[in-house]
N, C-alpha and C positions, 0 to 999 in steps of 0.2 A: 352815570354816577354810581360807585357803588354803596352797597346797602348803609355803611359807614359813616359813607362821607355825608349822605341824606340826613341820616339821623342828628349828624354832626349841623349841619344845614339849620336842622327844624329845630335841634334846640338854643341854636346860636340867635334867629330870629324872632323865636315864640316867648315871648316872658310869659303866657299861660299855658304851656306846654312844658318848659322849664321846669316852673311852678311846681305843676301835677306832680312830675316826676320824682320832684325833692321830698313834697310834701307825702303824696301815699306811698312812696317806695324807699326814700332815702339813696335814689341812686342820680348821682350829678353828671354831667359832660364825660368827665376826664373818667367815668368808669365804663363807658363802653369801648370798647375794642374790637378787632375784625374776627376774631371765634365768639365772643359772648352775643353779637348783632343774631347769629342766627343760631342759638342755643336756647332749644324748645323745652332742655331740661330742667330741673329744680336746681336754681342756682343762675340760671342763665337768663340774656336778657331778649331773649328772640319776640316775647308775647310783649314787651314793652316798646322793643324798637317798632315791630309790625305799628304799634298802633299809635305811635311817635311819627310816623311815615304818615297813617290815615291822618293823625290831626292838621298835619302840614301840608297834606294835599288839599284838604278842609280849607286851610287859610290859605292857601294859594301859595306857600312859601317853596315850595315843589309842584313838579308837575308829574305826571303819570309818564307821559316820555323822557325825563330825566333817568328814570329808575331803570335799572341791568335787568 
């Protein structure tokens, strides 16, 4: 699965991972994309998908052998 489609995965499942997202960052579903997933820049969303990933491996909504 790529890093993407995960992330798409974790926030489609988690309504507290969702949540976080909206709530400390203002960033929703429909704003990540397949350059911003791994953009470690200012601007970019690489440090949120990363940890978007860990929460959903957390709930079990992913698994470690799904990820590229």
């Amino acid at each position: 699965m790529e890093k993407l489609e995960a992330v798409q995965k974790v926030l489609r499942f988690s309504t507290s991972t969702r949540e976080w997202c909206t709530e400390e960052f203002s960033v929703y579903f429909d704003d990540f994309d397949e350059q911003n997933v791994d953009d470690y820049t200012t601007g970019g969303y690489g440090d949120i998908a990363d940890e978007i990933l860990e929460r959903g491996l957390d709930e079990q909504i992913i698994e470690e052998d799904d990820l590229n």
